[in-house]
Biopython code that builds the backbone (N, CA, C, O; Angstrom):
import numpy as np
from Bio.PDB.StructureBuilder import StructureBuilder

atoms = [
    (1, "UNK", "N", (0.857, -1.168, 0.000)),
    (1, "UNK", "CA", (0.000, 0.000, 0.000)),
    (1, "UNK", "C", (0.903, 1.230, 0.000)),
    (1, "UNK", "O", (1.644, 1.602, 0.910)),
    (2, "UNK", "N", (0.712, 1.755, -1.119)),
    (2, "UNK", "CA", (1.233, 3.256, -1.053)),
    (2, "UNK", "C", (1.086, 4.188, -0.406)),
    (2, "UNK", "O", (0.103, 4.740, -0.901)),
    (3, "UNK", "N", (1.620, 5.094, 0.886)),
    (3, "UNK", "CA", (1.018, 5.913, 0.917)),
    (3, "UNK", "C", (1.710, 7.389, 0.947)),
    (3, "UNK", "O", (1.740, 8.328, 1.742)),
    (4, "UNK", "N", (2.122, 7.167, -0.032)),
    (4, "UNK", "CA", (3.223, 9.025, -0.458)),
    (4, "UNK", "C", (2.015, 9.613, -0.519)),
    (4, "UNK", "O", (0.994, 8.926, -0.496)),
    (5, "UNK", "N", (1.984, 10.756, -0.591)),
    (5, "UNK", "CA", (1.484, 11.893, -0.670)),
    (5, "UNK", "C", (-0.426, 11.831, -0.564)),
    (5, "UNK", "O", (-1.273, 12.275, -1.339)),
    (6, "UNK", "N", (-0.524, 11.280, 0.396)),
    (6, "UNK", "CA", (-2.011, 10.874, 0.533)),
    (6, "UNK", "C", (-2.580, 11.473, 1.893)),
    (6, "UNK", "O", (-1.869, 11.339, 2.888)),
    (7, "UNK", "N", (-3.797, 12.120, 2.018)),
    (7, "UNK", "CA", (-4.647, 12.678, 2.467)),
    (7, "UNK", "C", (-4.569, 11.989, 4.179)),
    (7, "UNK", "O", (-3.888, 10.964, 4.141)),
    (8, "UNK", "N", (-4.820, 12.138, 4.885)),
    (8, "UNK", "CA", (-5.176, 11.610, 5.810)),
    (8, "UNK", "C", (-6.368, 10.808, 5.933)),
    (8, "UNK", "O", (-6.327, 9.776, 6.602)),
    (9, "UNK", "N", (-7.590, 11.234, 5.268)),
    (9, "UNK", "CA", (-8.787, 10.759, 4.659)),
    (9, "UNK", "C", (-8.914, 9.955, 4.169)),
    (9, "UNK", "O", (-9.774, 9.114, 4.430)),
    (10, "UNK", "N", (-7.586, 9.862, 2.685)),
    (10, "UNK", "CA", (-7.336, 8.770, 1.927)),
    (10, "UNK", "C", (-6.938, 7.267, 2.796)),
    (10, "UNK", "O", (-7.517, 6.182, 2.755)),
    (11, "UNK", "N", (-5.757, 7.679, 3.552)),
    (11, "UNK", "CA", (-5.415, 6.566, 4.439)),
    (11, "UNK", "C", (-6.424, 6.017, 4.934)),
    (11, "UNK", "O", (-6.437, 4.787, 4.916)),
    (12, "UNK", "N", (-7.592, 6.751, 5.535)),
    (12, "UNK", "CA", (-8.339, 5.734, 6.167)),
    (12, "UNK", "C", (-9.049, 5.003, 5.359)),
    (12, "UNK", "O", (-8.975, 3.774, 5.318)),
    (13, "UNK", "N", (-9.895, 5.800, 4.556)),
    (13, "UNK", "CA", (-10.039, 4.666, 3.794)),
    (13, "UNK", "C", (-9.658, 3.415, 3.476)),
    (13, "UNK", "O", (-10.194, 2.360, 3.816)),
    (14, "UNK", "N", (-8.410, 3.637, 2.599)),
    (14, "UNK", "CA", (-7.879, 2.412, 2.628)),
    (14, "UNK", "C", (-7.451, 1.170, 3.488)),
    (14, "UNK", "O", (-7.396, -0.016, 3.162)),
    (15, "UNK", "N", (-7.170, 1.768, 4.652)),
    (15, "UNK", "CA", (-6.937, 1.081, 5.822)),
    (15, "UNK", "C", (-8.740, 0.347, 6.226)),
    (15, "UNK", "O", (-8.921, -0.758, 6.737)),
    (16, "UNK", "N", (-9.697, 1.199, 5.873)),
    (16, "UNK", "CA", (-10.840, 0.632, 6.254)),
    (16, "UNK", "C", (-11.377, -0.285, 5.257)),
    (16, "UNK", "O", (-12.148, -1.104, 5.757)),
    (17, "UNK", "N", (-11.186, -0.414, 3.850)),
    (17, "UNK", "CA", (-11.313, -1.592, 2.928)),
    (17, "UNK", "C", (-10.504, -2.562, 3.040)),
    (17, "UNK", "O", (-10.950, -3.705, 3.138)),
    (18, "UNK", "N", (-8.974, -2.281, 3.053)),
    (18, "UNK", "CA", (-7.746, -2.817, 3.276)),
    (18, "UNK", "C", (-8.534, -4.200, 4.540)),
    (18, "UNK", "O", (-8.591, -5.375, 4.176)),
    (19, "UNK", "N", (-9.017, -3.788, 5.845)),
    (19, "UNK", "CA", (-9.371, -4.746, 7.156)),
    (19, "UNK", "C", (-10.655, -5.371, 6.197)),
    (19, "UNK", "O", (-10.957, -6.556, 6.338)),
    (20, "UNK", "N", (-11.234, -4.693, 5.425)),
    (20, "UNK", "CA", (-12.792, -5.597, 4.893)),
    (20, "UNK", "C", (-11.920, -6.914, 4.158)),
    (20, "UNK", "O", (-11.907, -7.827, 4.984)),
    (21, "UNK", "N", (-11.346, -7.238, 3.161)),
    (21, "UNK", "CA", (-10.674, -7.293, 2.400)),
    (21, "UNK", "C", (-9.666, -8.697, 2.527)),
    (21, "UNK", "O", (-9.482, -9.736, 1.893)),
    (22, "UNK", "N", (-8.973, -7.814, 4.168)),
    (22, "UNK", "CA", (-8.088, -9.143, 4.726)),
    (22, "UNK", "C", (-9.877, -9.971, 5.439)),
    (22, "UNK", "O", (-10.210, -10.845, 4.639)),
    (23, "UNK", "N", (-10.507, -9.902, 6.155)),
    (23, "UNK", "CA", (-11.180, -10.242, 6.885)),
    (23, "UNK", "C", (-11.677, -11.878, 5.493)),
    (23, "UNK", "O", (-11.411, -13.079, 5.531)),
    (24, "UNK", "N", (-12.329, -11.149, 4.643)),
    (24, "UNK", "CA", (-13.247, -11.720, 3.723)),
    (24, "UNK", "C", (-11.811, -13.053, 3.489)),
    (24, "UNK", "O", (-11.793, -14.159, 4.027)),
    (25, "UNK", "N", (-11.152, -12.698, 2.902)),
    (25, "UNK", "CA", (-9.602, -13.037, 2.491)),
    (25, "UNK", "C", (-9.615, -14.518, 3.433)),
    (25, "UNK", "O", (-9.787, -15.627, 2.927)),
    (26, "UNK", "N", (-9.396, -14.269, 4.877)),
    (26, "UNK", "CA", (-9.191, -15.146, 5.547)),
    (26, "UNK", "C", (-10.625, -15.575, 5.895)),
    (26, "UNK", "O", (-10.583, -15.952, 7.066)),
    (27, "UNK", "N", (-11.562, -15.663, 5.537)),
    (27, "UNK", "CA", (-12.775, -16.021, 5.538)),
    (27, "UNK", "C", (-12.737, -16.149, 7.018)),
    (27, "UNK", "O", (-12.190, -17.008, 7.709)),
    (28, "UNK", "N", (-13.436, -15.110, 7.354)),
    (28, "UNK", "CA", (-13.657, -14.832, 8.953)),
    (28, "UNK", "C", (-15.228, -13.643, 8.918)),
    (28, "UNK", "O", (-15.803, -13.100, 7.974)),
    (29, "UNK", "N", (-15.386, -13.633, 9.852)),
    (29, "UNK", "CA", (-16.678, -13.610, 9.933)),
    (29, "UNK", "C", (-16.666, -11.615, 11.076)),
    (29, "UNK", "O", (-15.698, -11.194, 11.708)),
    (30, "UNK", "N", (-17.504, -11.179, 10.985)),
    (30, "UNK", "CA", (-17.109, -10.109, 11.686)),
    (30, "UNK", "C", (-16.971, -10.213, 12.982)),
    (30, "UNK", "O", (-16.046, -9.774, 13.664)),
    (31, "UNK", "N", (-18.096, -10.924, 13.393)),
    (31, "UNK", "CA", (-17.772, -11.442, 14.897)),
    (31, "UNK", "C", (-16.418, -12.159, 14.913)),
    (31, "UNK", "O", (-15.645, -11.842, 15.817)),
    (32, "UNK", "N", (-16.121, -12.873, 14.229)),
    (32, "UNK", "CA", (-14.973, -13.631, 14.893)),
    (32, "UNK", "C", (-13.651, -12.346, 14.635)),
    (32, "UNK", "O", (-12.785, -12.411, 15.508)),
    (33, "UNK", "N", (-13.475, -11.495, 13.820)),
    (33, "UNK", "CA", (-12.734, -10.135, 13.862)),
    (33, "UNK", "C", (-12.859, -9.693, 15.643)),
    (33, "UNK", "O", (-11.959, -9.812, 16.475)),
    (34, "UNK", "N", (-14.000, -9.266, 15.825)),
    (34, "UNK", "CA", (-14.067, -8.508, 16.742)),
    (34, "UNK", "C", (-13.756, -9.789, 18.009)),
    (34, "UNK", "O", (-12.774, -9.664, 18.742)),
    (35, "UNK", "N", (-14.255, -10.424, 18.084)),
    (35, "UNK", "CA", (-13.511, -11.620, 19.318)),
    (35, "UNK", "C", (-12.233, -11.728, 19.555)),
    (35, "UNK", "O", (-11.961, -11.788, 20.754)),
    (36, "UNK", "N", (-11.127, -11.786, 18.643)),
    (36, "UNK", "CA", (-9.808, -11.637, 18.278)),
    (36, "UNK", "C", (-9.119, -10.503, 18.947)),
    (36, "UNK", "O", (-8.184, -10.660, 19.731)),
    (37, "UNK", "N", (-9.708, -9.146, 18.543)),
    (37, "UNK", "CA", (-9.754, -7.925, 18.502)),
    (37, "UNK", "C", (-10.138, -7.464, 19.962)),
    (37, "UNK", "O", (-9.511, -6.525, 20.453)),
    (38, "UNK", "N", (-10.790, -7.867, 20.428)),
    (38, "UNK", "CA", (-11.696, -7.801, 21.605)),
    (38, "UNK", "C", (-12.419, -6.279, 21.648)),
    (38, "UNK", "O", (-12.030, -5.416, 22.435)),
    (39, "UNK", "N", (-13.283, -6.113, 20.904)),
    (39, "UNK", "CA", (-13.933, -5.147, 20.264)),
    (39, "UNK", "C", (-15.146, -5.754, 20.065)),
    (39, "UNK", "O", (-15.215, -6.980, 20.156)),
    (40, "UNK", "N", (-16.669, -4.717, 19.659)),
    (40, "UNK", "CA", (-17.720, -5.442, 19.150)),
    (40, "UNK", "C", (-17.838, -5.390, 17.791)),
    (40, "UNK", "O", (-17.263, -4.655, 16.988)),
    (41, "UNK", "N", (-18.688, -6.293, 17.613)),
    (41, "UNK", "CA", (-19.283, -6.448, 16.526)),
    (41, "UNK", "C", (-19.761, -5.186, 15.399)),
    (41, "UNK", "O", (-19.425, -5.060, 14.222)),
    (42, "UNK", "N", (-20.298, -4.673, 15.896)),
    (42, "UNK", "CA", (-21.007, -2.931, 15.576)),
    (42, "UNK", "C", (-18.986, -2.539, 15.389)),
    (42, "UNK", "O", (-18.394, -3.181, 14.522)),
    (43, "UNK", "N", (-18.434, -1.839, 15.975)),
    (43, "UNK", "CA", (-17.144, -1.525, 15.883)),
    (43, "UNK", "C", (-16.480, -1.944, 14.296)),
    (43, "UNK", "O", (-16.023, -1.010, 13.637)),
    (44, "UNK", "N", (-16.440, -3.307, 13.724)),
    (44, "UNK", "CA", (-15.730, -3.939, 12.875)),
    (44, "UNK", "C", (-16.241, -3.197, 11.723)),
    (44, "UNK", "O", (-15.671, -2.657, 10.775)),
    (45, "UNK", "N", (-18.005, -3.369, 12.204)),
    (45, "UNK", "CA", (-18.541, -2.742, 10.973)),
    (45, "UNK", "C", (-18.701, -1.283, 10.221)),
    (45, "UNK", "O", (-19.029, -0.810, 9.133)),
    (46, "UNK", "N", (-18.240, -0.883, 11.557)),
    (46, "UNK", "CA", (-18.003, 0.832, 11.530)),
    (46, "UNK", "C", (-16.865, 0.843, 10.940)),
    (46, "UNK", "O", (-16.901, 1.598, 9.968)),
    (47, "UNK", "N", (-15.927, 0.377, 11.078)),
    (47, "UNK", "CA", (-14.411, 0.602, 10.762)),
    (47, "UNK", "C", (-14.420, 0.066, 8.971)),
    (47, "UNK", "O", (-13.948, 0.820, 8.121)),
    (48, "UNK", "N", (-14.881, -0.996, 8.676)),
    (48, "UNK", "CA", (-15.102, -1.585, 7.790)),
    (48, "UNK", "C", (-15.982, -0.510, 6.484)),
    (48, "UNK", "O", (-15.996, -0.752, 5.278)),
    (49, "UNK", "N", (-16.474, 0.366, 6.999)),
    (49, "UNK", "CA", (-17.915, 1.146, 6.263)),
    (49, "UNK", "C", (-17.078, 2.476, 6.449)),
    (49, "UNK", "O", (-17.564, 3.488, 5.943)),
    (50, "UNK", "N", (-15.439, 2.625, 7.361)),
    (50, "UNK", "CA", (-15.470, 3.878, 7.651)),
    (50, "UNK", "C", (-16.437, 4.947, 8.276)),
    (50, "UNK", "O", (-16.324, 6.147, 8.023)),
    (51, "UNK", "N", (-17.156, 4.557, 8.902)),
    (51, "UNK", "CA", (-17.993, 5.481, 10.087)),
    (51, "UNK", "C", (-17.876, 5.440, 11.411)),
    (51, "UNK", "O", (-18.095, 4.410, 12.049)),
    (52, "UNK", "N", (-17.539, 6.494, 11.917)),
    (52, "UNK", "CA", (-17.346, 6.902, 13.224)),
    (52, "UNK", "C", (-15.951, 6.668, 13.301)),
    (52, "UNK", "O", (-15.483, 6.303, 14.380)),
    (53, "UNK", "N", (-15.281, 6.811, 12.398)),
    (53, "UNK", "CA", (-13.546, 6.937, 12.479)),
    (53, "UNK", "C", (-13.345, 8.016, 12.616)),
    (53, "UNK", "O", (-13.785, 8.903, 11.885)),
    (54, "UNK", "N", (-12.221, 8.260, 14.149)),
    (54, "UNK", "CA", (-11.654, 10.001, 14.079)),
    (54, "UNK", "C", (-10.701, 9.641, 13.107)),
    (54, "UNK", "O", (-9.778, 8.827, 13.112)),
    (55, "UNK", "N", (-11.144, 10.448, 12.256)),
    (55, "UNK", "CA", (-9.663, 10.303, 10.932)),
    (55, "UNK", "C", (-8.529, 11.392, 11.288)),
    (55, "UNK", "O", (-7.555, 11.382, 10.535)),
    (56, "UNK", "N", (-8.529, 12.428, 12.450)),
    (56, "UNK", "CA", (-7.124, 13.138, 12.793)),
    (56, "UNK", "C", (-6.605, 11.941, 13.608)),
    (56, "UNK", "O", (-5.699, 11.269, 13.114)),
    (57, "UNK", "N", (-7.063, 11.643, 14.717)),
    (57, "UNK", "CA", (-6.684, 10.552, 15.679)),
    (57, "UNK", "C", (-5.786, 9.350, 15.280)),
    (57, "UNK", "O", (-4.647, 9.098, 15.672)),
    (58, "UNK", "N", (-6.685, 8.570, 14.279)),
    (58, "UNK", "CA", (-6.504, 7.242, 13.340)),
    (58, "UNK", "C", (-5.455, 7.055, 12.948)),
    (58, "UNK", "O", (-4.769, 6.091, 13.290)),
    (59, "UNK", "N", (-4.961, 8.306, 11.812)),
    (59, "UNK", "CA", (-3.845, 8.521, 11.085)),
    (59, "UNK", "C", (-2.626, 9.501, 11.095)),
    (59, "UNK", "O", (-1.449, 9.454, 10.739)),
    (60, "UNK", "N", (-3.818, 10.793, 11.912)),
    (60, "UNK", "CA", (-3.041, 12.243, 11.598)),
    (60, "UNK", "C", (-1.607, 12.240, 12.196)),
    (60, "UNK", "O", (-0.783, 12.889, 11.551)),
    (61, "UNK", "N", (-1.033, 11.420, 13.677)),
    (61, "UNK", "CA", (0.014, 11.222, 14.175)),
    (61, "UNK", "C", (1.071, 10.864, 13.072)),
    (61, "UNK", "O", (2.110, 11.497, 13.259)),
    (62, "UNK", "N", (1.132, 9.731, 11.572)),
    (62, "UNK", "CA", (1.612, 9.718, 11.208)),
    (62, "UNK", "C", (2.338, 10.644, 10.168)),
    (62, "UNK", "O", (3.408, 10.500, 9.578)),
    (63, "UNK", "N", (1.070, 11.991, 10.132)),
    (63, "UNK", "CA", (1.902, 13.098, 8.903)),
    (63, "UNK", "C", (2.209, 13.863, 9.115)),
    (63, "UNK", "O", (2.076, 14.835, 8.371)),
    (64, "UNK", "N", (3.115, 13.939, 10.832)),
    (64, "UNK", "CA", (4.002, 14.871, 11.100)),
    (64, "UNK", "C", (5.407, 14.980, 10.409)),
    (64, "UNK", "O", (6.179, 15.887, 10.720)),
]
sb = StructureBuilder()
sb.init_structure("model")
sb.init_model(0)
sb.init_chain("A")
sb.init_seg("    ")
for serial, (resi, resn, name, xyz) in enumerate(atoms, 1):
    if name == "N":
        sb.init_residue(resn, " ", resi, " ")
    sb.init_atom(name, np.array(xyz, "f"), 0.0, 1.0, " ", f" {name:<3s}", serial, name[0])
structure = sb.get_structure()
């Protein structure tokens, strides 16, 4: 994954298809993500859909 010159926005994104992606990949189930994770269910799917991501929080530390 590239990420020169990319948005902070952009990153998440990708980072939030990127987890759909591996998940499906390793044929896992969202619950079993979030069991792993120790997170809920609702959570995976947020992250997964990109909603309710602080996208300064998430990423912004890295584009200092």
């Amino acid at each position: 994954m590239d990420l020169k010159f990319r948005k902070p926005e952009e990153v998440v994104t990708l980072l939030c298809e990127r987890l759909r992606k591996e998940r499906l990949y390793l044929e896992m189930t969202q619950a079993d993500v979030a069991a792993r994770a120790g997170i809920g269910v609702n959570t995976v799917s947020n992250l997964e859909a990109g909603r309710n991501v602080n996208r300064t929080g998430f990423v912004g530390d890295f584009f200092i």
